[in-house]
C-alpha positions as CSV (number, residue, x, y, z in Angstrom):
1,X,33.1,-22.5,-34.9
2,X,35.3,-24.2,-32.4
3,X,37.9,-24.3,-35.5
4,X,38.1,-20.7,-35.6
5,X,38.3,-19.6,-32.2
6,X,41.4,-22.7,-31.5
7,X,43.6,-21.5,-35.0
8,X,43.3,-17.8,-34.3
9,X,42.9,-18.0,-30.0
10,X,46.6,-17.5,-29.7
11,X,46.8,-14.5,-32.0
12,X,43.7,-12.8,-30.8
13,X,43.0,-14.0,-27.6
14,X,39.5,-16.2,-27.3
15,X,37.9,-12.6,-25.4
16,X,38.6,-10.7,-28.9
17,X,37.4,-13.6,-31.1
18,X,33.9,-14.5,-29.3
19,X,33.3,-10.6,-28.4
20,X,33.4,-10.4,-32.5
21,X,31.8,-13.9,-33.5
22,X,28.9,-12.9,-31.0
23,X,29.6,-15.3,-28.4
24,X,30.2,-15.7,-25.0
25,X,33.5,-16.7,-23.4
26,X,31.7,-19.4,-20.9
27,X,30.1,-20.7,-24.1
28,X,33.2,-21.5,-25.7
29,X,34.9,-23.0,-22.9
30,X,31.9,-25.2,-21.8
31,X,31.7,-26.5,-25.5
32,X,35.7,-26.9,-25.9
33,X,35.6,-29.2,-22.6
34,X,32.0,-30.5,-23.2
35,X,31.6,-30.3,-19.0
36,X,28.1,-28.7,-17.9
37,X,28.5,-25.5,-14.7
38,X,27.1,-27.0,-12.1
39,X,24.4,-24.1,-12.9
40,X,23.5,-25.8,-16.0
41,X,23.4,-29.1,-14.3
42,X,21.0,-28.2,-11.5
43,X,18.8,-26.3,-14.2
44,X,18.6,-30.1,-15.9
45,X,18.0,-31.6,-12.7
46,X,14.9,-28.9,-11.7
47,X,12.9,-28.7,-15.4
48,X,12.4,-32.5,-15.0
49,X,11.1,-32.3,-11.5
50,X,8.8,-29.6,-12.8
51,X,7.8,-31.5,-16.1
52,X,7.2,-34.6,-13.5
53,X,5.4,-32.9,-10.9
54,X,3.3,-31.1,-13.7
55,X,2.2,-34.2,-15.2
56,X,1.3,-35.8,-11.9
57,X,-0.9,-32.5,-11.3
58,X,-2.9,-33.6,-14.5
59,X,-0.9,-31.0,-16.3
60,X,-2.7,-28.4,-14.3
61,X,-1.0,-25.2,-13.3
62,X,-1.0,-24.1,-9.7
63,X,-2.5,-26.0,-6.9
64,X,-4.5,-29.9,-7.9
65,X,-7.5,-28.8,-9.3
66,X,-10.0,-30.9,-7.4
67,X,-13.7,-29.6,-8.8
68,X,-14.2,-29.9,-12.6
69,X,-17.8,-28.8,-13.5
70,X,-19.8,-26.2,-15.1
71,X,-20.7,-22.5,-13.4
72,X,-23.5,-20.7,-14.7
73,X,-23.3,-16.4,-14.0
74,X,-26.4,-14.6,-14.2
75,X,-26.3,-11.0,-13.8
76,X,-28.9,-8.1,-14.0
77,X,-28.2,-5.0,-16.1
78,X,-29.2,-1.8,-15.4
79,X,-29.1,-0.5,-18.8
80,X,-30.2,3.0,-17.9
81,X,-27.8,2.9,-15.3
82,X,-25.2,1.4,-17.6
83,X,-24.3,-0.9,-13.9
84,X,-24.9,-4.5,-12.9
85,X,-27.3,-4.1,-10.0
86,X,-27.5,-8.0,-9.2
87,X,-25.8,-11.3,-9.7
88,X,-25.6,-15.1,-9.1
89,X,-23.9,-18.0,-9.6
90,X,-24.8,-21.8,-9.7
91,X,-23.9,-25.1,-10.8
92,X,-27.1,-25.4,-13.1
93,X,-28.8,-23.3,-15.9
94,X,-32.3,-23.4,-13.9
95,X,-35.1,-20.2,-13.8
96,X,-33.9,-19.6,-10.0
97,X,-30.7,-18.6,-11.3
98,X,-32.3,-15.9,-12.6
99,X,-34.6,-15.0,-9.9
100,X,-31.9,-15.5,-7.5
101,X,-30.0,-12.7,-9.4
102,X,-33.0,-10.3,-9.9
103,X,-33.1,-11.2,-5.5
104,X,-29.8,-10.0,-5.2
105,X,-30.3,-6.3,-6.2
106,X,-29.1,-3.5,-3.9
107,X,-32.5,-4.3,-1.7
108,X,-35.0,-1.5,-4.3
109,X,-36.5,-2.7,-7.4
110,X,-35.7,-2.6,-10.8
111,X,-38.4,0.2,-11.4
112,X,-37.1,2.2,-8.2
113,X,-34.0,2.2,-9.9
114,X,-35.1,3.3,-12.4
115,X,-37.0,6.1,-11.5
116,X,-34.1,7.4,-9.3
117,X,-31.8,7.6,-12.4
118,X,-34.2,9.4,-14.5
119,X,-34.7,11.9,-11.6
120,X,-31.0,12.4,-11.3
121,X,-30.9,12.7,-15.0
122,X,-33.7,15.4,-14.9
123,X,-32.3,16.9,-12.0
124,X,-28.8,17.2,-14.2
125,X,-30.8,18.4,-17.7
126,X,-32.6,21.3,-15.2
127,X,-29.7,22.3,-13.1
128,X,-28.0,23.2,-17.2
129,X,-27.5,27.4,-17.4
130,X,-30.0,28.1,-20.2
């Protein structure tokens, strides 16, 4: 491409020629004198002191990830509800993750919760013009 833009340059001017060919006038320049902006240089210099630093951080994104494990969620559905009225997590797969989660409810039970929905629901079904 170089060829091109150096036989015609003179007649067209190299603005005409790499407007037409697609290309920019920087980018003909920089490849003509084969020097690097000191831009492009700097750019070089920072990618590898990102590709080192992200290897050293065990190719881990962010912040050194220092805690590797397992975390088990358990969560209790209201299905009725269509809401999560509890939750927990742990490091283990154990029944008290469960129980833990069914402890965590809004402070009524299940059944309460229940019965309040299907009250409200009543209340909405009653409430209808006929």
């Amino acid at each position: 491409m170089l060829t091109v833009h150096d036989e015609r340059r003179d007649v067209f001017g190299v603005a005409f020629l790499c407007r037409v060919l697609g290309v920019s006038a920087s980018a003909y320049y920089q490849r003509a004198t084969g020097r690097h902006s000191p831009r492009q240089v700097e750019d070089q210099r920072l990618t590898a002191l990102i590709h080192t630093i992200h290897e050293d951080n065990y190719e881990a994104y962010g912040y050194r990830r220092m805690w590797q494990g397992l975390v088990f969620f358990s969560f209790v559905l209201d299905v009725f509800g269509r809401r999560i009225v509890g939750w927990q997590l742990a490091t283990h797969m154990r029944t008290s993750l469960v129980t833990d989660a069914l402890r965590s409810h809004d402070g009524s039970t299940i059944d309460s919760a229940h019965r309040r929905n299907a009250q409200r629901a009543g209340a909405a079904q009653t409430n209808r013009p006929a």
